[in-house]
C-alpha positions as a Markdown table, in Angstrom:
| # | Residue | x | y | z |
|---|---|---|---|---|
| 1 | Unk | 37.4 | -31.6 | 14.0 |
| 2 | Unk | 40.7 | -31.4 | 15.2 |
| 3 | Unk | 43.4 | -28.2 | 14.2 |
| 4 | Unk | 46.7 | -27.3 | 15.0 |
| 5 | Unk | 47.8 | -24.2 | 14.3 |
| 6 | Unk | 51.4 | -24.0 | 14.7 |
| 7 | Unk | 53.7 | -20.7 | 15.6 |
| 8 | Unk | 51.4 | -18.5 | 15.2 |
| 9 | Unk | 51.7 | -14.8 | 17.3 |
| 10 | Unk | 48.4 | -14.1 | 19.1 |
| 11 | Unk | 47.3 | -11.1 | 18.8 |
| 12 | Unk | 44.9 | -10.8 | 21.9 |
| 13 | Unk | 44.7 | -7.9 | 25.0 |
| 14 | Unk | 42.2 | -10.7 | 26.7 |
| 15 | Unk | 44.7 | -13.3 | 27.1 |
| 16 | Unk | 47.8 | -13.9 | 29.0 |
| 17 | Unk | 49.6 | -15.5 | 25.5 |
| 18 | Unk | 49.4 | -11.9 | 24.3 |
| 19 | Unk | 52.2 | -11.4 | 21.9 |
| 20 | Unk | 53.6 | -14.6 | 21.9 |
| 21 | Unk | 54.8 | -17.1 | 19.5 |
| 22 | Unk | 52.5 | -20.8 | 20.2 |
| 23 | Unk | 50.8 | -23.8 | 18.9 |
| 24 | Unk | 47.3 | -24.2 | 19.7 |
| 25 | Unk | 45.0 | -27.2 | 19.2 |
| 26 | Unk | 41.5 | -27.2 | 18.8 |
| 27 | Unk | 39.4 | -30.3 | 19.5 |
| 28 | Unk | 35.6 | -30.3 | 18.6 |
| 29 | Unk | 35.5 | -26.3 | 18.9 |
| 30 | Unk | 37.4 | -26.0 | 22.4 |
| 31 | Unk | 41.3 | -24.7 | 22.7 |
| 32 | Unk | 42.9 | -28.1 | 24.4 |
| 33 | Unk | 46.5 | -26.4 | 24.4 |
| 34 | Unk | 48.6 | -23.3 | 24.1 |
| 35 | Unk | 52.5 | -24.2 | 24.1 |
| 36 | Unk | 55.5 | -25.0 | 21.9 |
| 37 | Unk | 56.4 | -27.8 | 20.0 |
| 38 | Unk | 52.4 | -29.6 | 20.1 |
| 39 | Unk | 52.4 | -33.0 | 18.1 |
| 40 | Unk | 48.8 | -34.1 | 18.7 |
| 41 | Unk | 47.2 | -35.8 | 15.8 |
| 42 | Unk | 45.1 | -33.1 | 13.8 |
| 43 | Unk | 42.4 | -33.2 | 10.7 |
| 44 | Unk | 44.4 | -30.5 | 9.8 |
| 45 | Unk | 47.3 | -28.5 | 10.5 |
| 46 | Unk | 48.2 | -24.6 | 9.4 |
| 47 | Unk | 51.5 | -23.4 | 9.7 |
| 48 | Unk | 53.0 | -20.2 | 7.5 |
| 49 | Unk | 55.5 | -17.9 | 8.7 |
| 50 | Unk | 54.3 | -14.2 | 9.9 |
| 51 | Unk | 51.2 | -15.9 | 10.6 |
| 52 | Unk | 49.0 | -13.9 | 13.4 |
| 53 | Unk | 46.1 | -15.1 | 15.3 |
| 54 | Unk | 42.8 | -13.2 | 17.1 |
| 55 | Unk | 39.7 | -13.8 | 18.5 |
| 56 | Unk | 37.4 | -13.7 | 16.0 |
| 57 | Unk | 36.8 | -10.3 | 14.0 |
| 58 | Unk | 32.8 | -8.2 | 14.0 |
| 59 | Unk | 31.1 | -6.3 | 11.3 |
| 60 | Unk | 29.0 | -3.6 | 12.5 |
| 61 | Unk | 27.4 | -2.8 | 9.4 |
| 62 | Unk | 26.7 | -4.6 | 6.4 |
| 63 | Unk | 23.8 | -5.7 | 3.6 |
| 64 | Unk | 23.4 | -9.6 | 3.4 |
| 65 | Unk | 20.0 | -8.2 | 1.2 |
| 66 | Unk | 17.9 | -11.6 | 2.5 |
| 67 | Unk | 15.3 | -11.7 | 2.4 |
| 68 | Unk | 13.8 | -10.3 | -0.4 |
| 69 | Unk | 17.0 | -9.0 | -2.9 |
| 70 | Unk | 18.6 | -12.5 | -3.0 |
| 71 | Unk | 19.8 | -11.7 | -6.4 |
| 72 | Unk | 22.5 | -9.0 | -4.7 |
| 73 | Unk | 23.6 | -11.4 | -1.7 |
| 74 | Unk | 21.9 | -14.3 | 0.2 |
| 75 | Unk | 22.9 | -15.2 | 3.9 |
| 76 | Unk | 25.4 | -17.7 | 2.5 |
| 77 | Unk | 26.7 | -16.0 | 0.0 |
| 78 | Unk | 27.5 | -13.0 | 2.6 |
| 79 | Unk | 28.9 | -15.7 | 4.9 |
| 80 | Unk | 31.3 | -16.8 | 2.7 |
| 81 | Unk | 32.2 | -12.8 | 1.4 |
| 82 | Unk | 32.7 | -12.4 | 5.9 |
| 83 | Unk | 35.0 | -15.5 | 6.0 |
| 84 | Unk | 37.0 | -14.6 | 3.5 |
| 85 | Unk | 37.6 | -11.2 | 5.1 |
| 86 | Unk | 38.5 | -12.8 | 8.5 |
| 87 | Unk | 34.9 | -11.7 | 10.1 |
| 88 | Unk | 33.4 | -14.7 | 12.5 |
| 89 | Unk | 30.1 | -12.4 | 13.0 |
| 90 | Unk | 28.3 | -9.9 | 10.9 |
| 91 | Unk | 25.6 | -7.6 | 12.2 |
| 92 | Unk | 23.1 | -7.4 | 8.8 |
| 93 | Unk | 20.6 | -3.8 | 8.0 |
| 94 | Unk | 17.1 | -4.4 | 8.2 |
| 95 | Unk | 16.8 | -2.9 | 4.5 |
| 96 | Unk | 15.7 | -6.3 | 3.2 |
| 97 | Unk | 11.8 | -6.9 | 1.9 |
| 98 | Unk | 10.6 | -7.5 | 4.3 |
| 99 | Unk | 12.2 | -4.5 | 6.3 |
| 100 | Unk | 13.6 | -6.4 | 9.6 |
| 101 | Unk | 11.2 | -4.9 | 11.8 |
| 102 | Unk | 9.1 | -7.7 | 13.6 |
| 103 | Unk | 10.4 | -10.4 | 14.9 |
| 104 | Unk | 9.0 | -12.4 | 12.4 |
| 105 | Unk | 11.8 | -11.5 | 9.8 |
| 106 | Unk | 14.7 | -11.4 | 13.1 |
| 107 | Unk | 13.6 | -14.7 | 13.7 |
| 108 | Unk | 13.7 | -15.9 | 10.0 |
| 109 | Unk | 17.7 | -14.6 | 10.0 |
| 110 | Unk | 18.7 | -15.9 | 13.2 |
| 111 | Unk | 17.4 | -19.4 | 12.1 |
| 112 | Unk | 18.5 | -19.2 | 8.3 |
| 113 | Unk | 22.0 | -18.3 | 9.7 |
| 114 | Unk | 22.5 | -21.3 | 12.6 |
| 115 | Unk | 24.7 | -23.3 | 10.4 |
| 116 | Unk | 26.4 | -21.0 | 8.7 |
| 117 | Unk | 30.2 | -20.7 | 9.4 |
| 118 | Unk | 30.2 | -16.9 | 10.2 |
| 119 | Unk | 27.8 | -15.6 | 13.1 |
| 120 | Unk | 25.2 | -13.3 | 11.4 |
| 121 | Unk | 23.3 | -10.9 | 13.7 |
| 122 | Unk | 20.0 | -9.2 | 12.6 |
| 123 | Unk | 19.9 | -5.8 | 13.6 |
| 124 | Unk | 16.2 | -4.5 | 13.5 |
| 125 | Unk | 14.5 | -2.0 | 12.3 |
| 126 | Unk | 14.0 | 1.5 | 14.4 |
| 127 | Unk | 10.7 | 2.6 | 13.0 |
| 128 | Unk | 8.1 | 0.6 | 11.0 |
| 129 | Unk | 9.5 | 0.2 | 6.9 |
| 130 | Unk | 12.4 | 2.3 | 7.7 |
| 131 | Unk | 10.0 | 4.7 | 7.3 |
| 132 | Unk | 11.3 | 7.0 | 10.2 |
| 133 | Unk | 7.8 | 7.9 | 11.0 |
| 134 | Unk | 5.9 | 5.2 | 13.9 |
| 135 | Unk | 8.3 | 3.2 | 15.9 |
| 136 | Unk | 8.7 | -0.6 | 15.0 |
| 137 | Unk | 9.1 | -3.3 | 17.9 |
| 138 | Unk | 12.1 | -2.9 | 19.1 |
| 139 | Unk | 11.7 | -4.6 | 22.4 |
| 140 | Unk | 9.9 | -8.2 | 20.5 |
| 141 | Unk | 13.0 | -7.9 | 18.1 |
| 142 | Unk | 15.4 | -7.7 | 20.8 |
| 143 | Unk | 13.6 | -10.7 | 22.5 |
| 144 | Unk | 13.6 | -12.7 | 18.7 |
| 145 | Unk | 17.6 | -12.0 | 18.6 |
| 146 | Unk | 18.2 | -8.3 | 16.9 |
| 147 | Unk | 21.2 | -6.9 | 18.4 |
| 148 | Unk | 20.7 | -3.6 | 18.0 |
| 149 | Unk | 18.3 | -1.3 | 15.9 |
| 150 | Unk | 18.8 | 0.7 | 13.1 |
| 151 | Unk | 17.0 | 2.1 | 9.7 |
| 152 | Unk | 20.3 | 1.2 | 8.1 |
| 153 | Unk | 20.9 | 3.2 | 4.9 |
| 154 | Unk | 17.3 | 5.4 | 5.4 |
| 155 | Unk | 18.7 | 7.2 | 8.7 |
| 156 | Unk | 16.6 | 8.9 | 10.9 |
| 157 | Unk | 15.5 | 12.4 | 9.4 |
| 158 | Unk | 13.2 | 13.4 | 12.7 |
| 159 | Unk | 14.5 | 14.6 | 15.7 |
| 160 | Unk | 11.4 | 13.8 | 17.7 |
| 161 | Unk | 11.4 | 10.2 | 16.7 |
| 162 | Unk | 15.1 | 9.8 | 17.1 |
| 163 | Unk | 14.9 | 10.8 | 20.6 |
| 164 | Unk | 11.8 | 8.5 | 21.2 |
| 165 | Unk | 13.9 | 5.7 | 20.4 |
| 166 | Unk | 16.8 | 6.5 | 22.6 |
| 167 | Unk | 14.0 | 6.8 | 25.3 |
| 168 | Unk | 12.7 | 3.6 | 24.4 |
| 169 | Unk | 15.6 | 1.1 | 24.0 |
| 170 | Unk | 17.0 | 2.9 | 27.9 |
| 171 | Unk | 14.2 | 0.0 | 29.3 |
| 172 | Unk | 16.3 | -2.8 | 27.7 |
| 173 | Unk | 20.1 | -1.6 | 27.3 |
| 174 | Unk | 19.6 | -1.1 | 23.6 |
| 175 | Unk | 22.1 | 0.5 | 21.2 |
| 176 | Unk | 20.9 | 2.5 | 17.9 |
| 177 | Unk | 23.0 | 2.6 | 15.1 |
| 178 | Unk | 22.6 | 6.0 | 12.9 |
| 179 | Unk | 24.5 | 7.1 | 9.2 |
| 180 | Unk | 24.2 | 10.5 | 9.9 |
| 181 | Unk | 23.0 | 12.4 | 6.6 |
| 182 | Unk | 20.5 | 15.1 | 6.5 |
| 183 | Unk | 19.0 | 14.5 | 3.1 |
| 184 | Unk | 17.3 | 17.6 | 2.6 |
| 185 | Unk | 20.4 | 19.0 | 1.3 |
| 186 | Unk | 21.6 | 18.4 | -1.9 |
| 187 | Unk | 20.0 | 15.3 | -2.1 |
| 188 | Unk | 21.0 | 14.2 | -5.9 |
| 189 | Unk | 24.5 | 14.8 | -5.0 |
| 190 | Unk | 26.4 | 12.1 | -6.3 |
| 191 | Unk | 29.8 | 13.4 | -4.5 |
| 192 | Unk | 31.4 | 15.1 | -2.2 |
| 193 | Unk | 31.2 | 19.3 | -3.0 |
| 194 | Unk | 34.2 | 20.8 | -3.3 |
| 195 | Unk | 37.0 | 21.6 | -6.0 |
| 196 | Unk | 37.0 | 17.9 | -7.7 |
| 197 | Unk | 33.1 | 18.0 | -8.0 |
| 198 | Unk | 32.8 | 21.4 | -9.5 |
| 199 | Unk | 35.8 | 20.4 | -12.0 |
| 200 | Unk | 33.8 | 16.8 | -13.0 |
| 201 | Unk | 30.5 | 18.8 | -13.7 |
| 202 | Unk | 29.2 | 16.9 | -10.7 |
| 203 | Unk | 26.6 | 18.2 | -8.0 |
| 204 | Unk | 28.4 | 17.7 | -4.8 |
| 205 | Unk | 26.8 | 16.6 | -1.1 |
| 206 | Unk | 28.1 | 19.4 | 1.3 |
| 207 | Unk | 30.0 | 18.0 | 4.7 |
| 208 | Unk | 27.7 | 20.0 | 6.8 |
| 209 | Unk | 25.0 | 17.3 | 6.0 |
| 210 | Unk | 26.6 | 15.4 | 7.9 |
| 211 | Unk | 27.9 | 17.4 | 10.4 |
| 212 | Unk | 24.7 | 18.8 | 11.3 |
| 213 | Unk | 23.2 | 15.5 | 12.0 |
| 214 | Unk | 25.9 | 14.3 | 14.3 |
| 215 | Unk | 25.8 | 17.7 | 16.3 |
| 216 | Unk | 22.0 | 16.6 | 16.8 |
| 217 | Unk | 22.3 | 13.3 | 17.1 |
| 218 | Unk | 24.6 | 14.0 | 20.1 |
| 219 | Unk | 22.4 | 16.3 | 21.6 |
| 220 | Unk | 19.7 | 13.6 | 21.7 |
| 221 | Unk | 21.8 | 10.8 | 22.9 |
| 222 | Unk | 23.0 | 13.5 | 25.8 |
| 223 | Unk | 19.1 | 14.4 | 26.4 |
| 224 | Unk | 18.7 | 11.1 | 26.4 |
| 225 | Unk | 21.2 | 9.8 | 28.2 |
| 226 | Unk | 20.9 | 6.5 | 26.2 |
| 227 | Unk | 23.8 | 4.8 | 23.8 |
| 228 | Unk | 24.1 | 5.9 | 20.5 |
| 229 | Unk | 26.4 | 4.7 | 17.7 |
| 230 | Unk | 27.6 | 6.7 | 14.9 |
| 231 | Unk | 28.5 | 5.2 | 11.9 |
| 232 | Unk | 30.0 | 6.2 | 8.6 |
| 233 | Unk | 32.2 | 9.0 | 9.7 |
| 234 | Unk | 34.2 | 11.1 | 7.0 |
| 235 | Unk | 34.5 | 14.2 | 7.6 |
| 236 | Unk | 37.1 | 15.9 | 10.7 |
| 237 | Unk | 33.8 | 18.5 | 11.3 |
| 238 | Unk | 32.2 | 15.2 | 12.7 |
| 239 | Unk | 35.5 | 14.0 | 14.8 |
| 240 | Unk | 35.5 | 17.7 | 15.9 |
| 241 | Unk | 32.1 | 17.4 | 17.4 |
| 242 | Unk | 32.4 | 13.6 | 18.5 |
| 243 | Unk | 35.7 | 14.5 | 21.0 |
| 244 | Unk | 33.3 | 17.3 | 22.1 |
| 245 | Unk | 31.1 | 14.4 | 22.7 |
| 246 | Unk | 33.3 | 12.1 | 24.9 |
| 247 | Unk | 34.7 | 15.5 | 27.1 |
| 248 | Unk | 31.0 | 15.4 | 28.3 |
| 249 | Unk | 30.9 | 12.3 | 28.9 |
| 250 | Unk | 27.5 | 11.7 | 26.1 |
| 251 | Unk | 27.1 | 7.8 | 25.4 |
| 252 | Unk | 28.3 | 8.2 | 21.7 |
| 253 | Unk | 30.5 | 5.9 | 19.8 |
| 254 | Unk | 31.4 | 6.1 | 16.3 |
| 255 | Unk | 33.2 | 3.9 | 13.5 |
| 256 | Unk | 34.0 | 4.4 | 9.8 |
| 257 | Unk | 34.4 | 2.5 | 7.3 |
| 258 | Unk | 38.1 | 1.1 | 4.9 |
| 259 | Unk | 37.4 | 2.3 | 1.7 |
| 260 | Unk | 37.2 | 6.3 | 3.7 |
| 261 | Unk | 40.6 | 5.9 | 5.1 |
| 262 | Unk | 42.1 | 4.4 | 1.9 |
| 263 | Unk | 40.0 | 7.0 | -1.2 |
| 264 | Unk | 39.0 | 10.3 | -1.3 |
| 265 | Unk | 37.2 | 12.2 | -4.0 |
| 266 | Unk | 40.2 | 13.4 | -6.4 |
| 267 | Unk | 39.7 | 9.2 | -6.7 |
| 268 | Unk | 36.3 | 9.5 | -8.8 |
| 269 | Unk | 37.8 | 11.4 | -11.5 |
| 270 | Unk | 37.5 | 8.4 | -13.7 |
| 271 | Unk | 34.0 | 9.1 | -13.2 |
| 272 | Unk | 34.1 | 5.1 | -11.3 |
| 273 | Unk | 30.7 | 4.1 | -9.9 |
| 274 | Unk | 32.1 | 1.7 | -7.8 |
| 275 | Unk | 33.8 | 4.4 | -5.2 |
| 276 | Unk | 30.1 | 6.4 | -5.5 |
| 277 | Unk | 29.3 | 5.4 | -1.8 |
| 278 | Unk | 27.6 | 7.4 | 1.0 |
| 279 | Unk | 28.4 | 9.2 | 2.6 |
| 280 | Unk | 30.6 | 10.0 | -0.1 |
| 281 | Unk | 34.6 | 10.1 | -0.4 |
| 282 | Unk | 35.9 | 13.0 | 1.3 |
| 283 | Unk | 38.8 | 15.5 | 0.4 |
| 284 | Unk | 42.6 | 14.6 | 1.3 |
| 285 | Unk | 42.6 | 16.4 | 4.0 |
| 286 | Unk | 39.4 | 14.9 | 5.6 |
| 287 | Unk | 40.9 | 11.5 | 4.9 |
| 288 | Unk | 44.2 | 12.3 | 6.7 |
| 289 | Unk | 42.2 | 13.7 | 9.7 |
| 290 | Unk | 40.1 | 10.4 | 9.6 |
| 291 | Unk | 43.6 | 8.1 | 9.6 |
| 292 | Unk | 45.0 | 9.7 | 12.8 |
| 293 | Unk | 41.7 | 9.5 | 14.9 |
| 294 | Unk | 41.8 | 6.0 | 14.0 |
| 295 | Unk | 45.1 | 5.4 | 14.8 |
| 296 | Unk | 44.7 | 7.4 | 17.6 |
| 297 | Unk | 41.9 | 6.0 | 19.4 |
| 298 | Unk | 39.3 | 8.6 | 18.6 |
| 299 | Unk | 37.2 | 6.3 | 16.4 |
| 300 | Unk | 36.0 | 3.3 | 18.2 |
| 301 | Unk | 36.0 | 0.8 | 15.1 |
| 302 | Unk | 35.7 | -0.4 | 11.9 |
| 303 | Unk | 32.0 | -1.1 | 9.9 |
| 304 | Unk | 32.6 | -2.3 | 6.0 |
| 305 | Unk | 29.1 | -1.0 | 5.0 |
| 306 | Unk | 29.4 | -4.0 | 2.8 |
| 307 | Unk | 26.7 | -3.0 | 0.0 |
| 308 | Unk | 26.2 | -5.4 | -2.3 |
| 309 | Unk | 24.1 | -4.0 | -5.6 |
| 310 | Unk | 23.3 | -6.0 | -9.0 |
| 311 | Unk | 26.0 | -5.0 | -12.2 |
| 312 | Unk | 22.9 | -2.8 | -14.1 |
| 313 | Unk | 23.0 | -0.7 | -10.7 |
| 314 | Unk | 26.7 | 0.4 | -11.1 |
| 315 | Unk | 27.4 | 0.0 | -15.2 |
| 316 | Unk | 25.3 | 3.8 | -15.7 |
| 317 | Unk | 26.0 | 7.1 | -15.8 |
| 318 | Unk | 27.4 | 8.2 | -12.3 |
| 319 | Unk | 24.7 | 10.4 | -11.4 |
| 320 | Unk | 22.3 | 7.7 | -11.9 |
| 321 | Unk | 24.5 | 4.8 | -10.1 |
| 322 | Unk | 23.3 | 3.3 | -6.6 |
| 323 | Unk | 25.5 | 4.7 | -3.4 |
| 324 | Unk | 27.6 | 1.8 | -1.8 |
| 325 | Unk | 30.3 | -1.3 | -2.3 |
| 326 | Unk | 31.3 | -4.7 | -1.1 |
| 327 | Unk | 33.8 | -4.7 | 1.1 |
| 328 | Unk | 34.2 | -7.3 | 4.0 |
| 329 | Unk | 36.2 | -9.5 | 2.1 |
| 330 | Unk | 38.7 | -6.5 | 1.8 |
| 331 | Unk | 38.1 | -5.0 | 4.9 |
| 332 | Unk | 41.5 | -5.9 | 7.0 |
| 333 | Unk | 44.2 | -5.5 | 3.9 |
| 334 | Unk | 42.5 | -2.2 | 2.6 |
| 335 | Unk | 43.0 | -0.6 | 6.8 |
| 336 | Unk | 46.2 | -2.2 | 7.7 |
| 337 | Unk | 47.6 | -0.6 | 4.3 |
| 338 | Unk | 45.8 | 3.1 | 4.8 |
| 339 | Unk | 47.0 | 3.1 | 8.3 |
| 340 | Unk | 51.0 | 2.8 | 7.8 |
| 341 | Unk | 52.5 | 2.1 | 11.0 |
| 342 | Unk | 49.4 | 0.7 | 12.8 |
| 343 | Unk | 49.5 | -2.0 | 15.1 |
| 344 | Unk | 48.2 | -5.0 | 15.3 |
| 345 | Unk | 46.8 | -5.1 | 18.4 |
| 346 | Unk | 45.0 | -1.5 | 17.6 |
| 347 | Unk | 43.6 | -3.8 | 14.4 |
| 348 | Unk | 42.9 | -6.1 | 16.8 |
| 349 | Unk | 40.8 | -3.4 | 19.1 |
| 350 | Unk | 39.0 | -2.0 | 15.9 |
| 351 | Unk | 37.6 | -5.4 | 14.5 |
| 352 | Unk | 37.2 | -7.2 | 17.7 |
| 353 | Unk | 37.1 | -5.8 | 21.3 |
| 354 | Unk | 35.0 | -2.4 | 20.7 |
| 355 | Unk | 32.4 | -3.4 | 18.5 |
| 356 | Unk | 31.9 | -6.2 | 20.9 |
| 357 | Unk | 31.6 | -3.8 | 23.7 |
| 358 | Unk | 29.0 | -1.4 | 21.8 |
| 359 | Unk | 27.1 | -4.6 | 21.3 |
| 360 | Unk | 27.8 | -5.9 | 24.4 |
| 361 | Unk | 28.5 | -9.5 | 23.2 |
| 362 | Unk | 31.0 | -11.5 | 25.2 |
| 363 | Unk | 34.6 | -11.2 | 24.1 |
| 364 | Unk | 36.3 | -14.5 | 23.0 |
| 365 | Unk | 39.8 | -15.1 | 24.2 |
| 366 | Unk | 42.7 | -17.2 | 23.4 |
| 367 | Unk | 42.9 | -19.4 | 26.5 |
| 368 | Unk | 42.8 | -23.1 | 27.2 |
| 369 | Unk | 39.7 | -24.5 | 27.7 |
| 370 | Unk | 38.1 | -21.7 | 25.7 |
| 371 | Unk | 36.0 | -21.8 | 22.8 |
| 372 | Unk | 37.5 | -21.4 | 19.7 |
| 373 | Unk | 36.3 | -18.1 | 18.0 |
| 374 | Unk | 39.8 | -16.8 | 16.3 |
| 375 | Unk | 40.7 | -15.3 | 12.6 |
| 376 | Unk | 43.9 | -16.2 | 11.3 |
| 377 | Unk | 46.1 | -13.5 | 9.1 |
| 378 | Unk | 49.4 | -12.7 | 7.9 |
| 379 | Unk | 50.0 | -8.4 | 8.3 |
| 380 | Unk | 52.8 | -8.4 | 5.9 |
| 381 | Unk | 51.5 | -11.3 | 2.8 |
| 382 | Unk | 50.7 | -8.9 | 0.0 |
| 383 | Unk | 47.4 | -9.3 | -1.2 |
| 384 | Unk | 45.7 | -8.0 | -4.3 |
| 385 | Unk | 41.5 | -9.2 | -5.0 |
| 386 | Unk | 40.4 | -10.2 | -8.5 |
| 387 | Unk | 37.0 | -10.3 | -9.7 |
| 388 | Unk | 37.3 | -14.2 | -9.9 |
| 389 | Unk | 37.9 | -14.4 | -6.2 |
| 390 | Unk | 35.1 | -12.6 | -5.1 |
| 391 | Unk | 33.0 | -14.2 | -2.7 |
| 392 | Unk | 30.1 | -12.1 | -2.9 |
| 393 | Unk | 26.8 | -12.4 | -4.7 |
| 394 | Unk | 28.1 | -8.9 | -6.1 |
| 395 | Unk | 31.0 | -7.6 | -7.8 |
| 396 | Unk | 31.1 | -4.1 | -7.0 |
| 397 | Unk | 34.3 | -3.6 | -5.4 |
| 398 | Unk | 37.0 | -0.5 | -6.2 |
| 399 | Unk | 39.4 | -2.6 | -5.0 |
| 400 | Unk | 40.3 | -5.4 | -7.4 |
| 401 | Unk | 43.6 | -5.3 | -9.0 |
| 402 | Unk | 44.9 | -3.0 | -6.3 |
| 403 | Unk | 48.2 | -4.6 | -4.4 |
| 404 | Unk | 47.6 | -4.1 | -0.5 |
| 405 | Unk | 49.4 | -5.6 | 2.9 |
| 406 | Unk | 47.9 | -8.1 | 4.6 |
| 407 | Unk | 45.9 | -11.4 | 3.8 |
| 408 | Unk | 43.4 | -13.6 | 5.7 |
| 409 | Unk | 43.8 | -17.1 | 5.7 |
| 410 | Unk | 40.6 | -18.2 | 7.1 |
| 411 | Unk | 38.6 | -18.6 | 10.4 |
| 412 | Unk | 37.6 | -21.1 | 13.0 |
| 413 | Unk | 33.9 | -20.3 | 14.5 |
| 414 | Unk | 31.2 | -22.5 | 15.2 |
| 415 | Unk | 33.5 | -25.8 | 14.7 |
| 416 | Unk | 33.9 | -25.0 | 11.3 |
| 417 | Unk | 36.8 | -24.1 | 9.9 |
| 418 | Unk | 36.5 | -22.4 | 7.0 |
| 419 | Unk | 39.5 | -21.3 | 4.3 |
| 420 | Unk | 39.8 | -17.7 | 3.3 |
């Protein structure tokens, strides 16, 4: 197909259009022309003032649930949840059933996925069943087409098999992804401990559970001396330790998630199931700490933990709801509205030039005679998300009916183009 885009701002470090004001055309996935004032003929043409453009945006960490749980989100179903968000790739948790961890199930995703309009990556499994006991095949899943490895929402509990791992993906360039969250403490909490849990009657998860594990975790990748990625960070104990980190130069990147930087846990006093995530909301002042190393550079990126879960998971007691929301289709509005004063072009680094580079994918950019891989969005079009419009196989998100800044109008990957 043929598109013109017309005046639209690119917002890309990678090419030498950065921060200006073009038309591009795309013919049969290629960018034919950058310039002003482009007539060609066109399928289609998009045009709206304010309207940005970037290469195309990456999810580090998010539930697709397929195979197995098909009745919380299929492949297509997440695909159309990412597109809708602005994501062009999504790297998807091996906690599926199967468990992603032979190349079997990688292969079954990477073929299931081909014609999708968003890029899905499997990443696969560390140890056998998540189990965090034997390690799984992480070299034949690399060679099937995981990305990287991880045990997803069952992180790794043992030291000893953590740092076999790092040893074990150093033959191949590998990258592990870890949730840090020791879970023999407090492991019923359904919140994070502190002055709003003990006033809601609820039993609270302490920060130092995960605090502890991303002191060790560290320690390991240093020992090591192999890449590890940190992923749901909340709490400024864990930024603390992961500058400490990158003064001694340790391979260890980290990323958190929106709804972190836009809730904390004074939020759950209504006792909502849909903000009982995990790691859980933090207190103000963790949330503050979280928005300036962000902004700041501290944090290398964004990861939705996009967790889709059935309505009889969520519509129960809280103690007895299951950790975890939606949130790709979100993702962009809910951080460029937590993050006043923020950049595009930081945006830009967050969703699509670091987790490229902790995957090590190629990075797209805006030039002619490149393949078109871009996301198109408006930072200042209010948006607000009603159940109705919710592309996901799941419902629960916290943020319907909330007004935020920022809206996706669609994406251009694989020679689709496809409509927020």
């Amino acid at each position: 197909m043929n598109l013109l885009i017309k005046q639209v701002r690119i917002v890309d470090p990678t090419s030498s259009f950065n921060g200006r004001t073009v038309d591009i055309l795309i013919s049969n996935g290629i960018i034919t022309a950058i310039g002003n004032q482009l007539h060609d003929a066109a399928d289609k043409t998009i045009s709206q003032e304010g309207l940005h453009v970037s290469p195309g945006w990456v999810d580090l960490f998010a539930d697709f649930a397929d195979p197995g749980y098909e009745y919380r989100e299929t492949l297509e179903s997440g695909a159309r949840a990412a597109a809708a968000g602005g994501f062009t790739t999504v790297c998807v948790i091996p906690n599926t059933h199967p468990v992603a961890d032979q190349k079997a199930v990688i292969e079954y995703i990477v073929q299931k996925a081909k014609t999708l309009p968003v890029t899905i990556l499997p990443l696969g499994a560390i140890t056998k069943n998540t189990e965090g006991k034997e390690l799984a095949e992480m070299y034949d899943m690399k060679q099937a087409g995981a990305v990287a490895f991880t045990d997803g929402i069952r992180p790794l509990q043992s030291a000893g098999v953590l740092v076999k791992a790092l040893q074990y993906i150093k033959s191949f360039q590998g990258v592990l992804l870890q949730l840090p969250d020791d879970k023999s403490i407090n492991p019923q909490g359904a919140m994070n401990e502190g002055i709003t849990s003990t006033r809601m009657g609820l039993l609270g998860r302490p920060e130092i559970a995960e605090e502890l594990f991303v002191a060790r975790d560290m320690e390991l990748a240093a020992y090591a001396g192999s890449h590890l990625h940190l992923t749901g960070i909340s709490t400024r104990g864990s930024l603390k330790r992961i500058r400490e980190a990158r003064q001694r130069k340790i391979p260890l990147t980290c990323s958190t998630t929106p709804y972190h930087l836009f809730f904390c846990d004074e939020d759950l006093s209504t006792y909502n199931t849909y903000l009982k995530v995990n790691p859980p909301l933090r207190n103000k002042q963790d949330r503050s700490a979280l928005q300036k190393a962000v902004i700041e550079g501290e944090v290398d990126c964004i990861a939705t933990h996009h967790l889709p879960h059935e309505t009889d998971s969520k519509i129960v007691e809280f103690e007895h709801a299951k950790n975890g929301m939606i949130g790709l289709q979100t993702a962009y509005p809910v951080v460029n509205t937590a993050l006043e004063g923020i950049s595009q072009d930081r945006l830009v680094e967050l969703f699509v030039i670091n987790p490229r580079k902790i995957l090590g994918l190629k990075i797209p950019t805006l030039q002619e005679g490149g393949e078109a891989n871009l996301t198109l969005f408006n930072p200042t079009t209010p948006c607000i998300l009603h159940k109705e419009s919710i592309k996901s196989g799941s419902k629960n998100s916290a943020f319907t009916g909330i007004e935020l800044k920022g809206n996706v109008l669609g994406i251009f990957n694989n020679n689709q183009y496809t409509e927020a």
